[in-house]
C-alpha positions as CSV (number, residue, x, y, z in Angstrom):
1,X,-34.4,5.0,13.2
2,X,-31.8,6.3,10.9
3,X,-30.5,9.7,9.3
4,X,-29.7,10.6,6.2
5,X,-26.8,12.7,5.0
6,X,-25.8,12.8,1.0
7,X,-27.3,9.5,0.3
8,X,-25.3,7.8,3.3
9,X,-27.3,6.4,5.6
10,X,-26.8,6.5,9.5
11,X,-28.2,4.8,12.5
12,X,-28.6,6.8,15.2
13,X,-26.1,5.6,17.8
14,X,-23.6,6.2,15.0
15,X,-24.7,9.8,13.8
16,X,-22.0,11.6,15.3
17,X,-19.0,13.7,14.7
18,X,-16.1,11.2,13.5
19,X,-13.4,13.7,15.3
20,X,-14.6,14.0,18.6
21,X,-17.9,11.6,19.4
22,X,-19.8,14.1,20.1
23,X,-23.6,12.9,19.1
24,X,-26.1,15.1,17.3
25,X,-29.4,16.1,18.0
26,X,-32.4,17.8,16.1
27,X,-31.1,20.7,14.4
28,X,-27.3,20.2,15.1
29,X,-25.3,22.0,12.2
30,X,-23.2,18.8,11.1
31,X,-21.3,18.8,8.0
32,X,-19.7,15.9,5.4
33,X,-16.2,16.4,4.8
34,X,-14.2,13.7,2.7
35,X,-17.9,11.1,3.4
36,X,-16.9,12.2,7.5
37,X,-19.2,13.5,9.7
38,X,-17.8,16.9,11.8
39,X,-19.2,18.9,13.8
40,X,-18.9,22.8,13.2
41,X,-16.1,22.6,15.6
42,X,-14.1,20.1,13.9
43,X,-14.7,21.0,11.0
44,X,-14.0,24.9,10.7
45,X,-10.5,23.6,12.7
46,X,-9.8,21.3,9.7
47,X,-10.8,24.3,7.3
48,X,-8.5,26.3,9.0
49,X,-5.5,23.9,8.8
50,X,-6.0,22.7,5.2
51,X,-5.4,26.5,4.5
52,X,-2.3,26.9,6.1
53,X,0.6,27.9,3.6
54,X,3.1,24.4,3.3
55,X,6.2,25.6,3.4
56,X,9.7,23.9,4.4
57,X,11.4,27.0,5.9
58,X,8.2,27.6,8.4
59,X,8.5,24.1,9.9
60,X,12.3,24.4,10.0
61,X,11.4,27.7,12.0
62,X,9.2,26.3,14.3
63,X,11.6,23.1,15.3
64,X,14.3,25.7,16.0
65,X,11.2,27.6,18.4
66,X,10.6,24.5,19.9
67,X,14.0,23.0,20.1
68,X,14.9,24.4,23.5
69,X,11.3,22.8,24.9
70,X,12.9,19.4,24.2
71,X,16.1,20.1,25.4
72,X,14.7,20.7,28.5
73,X,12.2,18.2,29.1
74,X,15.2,15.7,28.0
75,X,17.5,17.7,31.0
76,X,14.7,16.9,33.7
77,X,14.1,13.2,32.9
78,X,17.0,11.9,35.0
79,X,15.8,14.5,38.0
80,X,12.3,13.0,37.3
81,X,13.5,9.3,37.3
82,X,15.7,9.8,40.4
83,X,12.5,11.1,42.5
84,X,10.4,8.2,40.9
85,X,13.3,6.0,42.4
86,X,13.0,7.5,46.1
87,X,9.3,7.2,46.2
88,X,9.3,3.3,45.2
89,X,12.2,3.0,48.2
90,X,9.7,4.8,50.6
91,X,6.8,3.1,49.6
92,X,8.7,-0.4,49.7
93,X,10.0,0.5,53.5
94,X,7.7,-1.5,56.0
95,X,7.6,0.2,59.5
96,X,5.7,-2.4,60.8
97,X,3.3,-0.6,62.6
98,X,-0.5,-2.6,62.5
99,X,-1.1,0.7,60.6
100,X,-4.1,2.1,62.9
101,X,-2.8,4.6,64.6
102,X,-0.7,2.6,66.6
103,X,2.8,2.4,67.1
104,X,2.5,-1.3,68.1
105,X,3.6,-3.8,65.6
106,X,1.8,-7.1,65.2
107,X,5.4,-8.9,65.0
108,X,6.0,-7.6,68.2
109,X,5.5,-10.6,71.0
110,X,3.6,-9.6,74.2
């Protein structure tokens, strides 16, 4: 079985939204943007962006609003990479314990 939209021609399996997978059933509002199926979701969010005003001193204010975000995530890295560090140490750190519960080692000689 296939569908139909605009002349293109679909098989089932590939009848979905080409943003987000999601497959269509019987009476699924669907619609054909730029020979792309969307769904409603996808594509009212894609309507909403194509309308956006472009203009150069909005993005310049919004780097400047998002400038400190960066900074930040940049200042915790090293904090981040040090606790990364200790975990590996712990992890690598054999107690040699049989790991049961018990407090015996197997390298211990009886």
């Amino acid at each position: 079985m296939v569908m139909r939209a605009r002349g293109n021609v679909y098989h089932l399996e590939c009848f979905a939204c080409q943003q987000c997978n999601h497959r269509f059933c019987v009476g699924d509002r669907f619609y054909l943007h730029e020979n792309k199926i969307l769904c409603e979701y996808d594509y009212e969010e894609r309507m909403v962006f194509a309308n956006l005003p472009y203009n150069i001193n909005s993005i310049s204010l919004i780097k400047r609003q998002t400038q400190h975000l960066q900074l930040q995530q940049q200042q915790q890295q090293p904090h981040q990479h040090h606790q990364q560090q200790q975990q590996q140490q712990q992890q690598q750190h054999d107690d040699r314990s049989s790991g049961y519960g018990s407090t015996d080692s197997v390298f211990d000689a009886k």
